[in-house]
N, C-alpha and C positions, 0 to 999 in steps of 0.2 A: 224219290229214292236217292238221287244222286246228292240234294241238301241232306240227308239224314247219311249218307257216305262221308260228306264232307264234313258235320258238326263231329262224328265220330274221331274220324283222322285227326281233327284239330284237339279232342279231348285227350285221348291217345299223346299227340305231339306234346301236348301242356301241361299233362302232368308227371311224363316221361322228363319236360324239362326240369319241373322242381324236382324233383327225385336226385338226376344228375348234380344240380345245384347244391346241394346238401349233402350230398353224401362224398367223404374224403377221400376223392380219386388219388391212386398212385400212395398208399400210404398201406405198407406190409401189413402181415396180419399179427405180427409181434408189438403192434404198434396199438396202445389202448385208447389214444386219444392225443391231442395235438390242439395247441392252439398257437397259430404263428403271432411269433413279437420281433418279425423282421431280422435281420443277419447283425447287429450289431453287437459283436460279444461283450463290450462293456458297458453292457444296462446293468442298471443300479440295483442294488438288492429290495426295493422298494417296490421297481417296475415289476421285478422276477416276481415277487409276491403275487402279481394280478395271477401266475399261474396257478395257483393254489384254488382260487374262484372259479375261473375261466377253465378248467378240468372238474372241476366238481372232485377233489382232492379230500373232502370230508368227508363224502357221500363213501369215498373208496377205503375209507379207515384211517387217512394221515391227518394223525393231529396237526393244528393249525401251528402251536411250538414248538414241534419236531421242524417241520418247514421252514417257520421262520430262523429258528436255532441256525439251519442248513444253509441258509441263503446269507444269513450276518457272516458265517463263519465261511462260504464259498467265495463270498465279495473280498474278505481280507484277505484269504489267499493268493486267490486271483491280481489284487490287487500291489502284493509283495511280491508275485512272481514265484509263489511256492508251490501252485498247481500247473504243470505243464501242459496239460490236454485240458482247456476251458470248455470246452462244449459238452461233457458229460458231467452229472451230478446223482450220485446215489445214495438214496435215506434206508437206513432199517430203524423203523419206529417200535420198539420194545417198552413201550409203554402201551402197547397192545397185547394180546393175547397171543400166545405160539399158535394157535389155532387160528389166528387169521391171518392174511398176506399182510406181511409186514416191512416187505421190503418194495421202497418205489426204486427206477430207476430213469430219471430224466435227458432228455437230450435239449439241452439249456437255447441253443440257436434257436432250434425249430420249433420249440414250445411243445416238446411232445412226452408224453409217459409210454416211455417204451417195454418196460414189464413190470407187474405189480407179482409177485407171490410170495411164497413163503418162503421161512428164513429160522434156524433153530439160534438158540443161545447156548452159554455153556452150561454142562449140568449143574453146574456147583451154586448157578446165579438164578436158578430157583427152577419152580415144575411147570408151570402152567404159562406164568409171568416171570418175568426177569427182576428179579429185584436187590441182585449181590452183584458188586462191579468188582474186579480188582485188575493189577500191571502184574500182577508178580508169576513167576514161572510155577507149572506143577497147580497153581490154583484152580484150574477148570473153569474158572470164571469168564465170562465175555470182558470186552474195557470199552467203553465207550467213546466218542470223540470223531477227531479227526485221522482221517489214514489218506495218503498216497498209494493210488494201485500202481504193484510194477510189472516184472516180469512173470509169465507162467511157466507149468513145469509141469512133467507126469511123475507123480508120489503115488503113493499107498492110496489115497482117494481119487485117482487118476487126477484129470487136467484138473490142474490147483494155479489160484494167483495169486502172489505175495502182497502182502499189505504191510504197508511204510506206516508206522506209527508216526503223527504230528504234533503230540502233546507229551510233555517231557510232565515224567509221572503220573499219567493217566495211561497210557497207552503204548510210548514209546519200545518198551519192551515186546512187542509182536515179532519179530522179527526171534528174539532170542526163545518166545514161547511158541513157534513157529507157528502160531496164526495168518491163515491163509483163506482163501473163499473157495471150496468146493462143493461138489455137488453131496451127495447120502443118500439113501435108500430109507431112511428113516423119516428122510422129510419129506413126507405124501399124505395125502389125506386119507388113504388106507389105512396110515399107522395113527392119526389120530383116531378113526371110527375103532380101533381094535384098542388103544390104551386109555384114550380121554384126552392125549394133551401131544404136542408135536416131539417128534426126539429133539434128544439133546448131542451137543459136540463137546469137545475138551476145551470148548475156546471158542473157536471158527464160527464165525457166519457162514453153515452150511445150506445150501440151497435144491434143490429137487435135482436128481441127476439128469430129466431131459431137459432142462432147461440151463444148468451148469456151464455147457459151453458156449451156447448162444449169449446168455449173460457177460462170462467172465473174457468172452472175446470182443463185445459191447465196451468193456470198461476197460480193460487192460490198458497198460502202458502212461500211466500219470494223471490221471483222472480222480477228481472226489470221492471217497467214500465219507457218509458221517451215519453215526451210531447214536440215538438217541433212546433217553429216557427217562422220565419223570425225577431227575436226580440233583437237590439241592447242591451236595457239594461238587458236581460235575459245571454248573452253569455258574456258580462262585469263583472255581479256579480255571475253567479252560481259558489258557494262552493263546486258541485262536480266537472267541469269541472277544476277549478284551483287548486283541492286539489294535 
């Protein structure tokens, strides 16, 4: 009795340990997956890449050239001193469908994806997919590229954060088409089951309103944002990609 107590306890103890071993203590529930690459902020866009693998980042809907696009153009930032807050990095891959999560958001240090979901385009820049880009004001169109996140503020879509265009004629105009990241009521999966396809914005990478401030208080204050999408003359001309 007491050996069959004892092989017990020890089964119990051992596999209560692999359990512990595997599973990522101390890590929020906002947090969708993690793979540490150690504290060094200037690993090469090369190493950063292993995170694309090491998440199973394909599995999750990010194209492999949305990523890499992000990661050429985050190194040369970073490396001009044009992003002030290095440790965050956030993609909206619009070479995806509005009906699926399309926006990751990275925590660069720690190797983690800290939220994946949805993300509307502008109306102008198509229904389902995104496929019209423009800069210019009054267009409804999304722009793609590079932004600097800055300050927030409470507008008409409550808590809003301003986005710093980085590319002169592709995007720099946000700022005067007051493109900003807020939250919507349109972007739920409600309103996809009721029309077929996710709302759209005037512009703005709008994002689900419970998740809104968690996000835009995530990235705010000089952090990466890059907009990606299957767009020849966008990866011809961007000035960060060939800086």
């Amino acid at each position: 009795m007491n050996k069959l107590f004892s092989l017990q306890s020890f089964l119990i103890f051992f596999f209560t340990l692999i359990i512990l071993l595997n599973f990522p203590v101390g890590i929020s529930a906002s947090y969708l997956g993690c793979e540490k690459l150690g504290n060094n902020e200037n690993e090469s866009a090369k190493h950063l890449m292993l995170m694309y693998y090491q998440l199973h980042l394909q599995e999750s809907g990010l194209s492999e050239n949305a990523f890499k696009y992000a990661m050429e153009g985050f190194e040369n930032l970073r490396r001009t001193g044009k992003i002030v807050n290095q440790k965050i990095l956030s993609i909206i891959d619009f070479s995806k469908s509005s009906n699926e999560k399309r926006l990751f958001v990275f925590d660069i240090v720690s190797g983690c994806l800290l939220f994946n979901t949805y993300v509307a385009h502008g109306r102008n820049s198509g229904t389902v997919f995104a496929k019209y880009f423009s800069n210019k004001p009054s267009s409804n169109q999304s722009s793609l590229g590079f932004y600097e996140t800055t300050k927030t503020y409470m507008g008409k879509n409550g808590y809003s954060l301003v986005l710093q265009g980085l590319e002169r004629g592709i995007n720099d105009l946000a700022n005067e088409r007051s493109i900003v990241l807020h939250g919507a009521s349109y972007v739920s999966e409600s309103f996809i089951k009721s029309k077929g396809f996710l709302g759209r914005s005037l512009g703005c990478p709008a994002v689900p309103v419970n998740l809104s401030r968690p996000i835009i208080d995530e990235i705010k204050n000089g952090t990466c944002l890059f907009i990606y999408a299957n767009d020849v003359n966008y990866i011809r001309n961007s000035s960060v990609l060939h800086s």
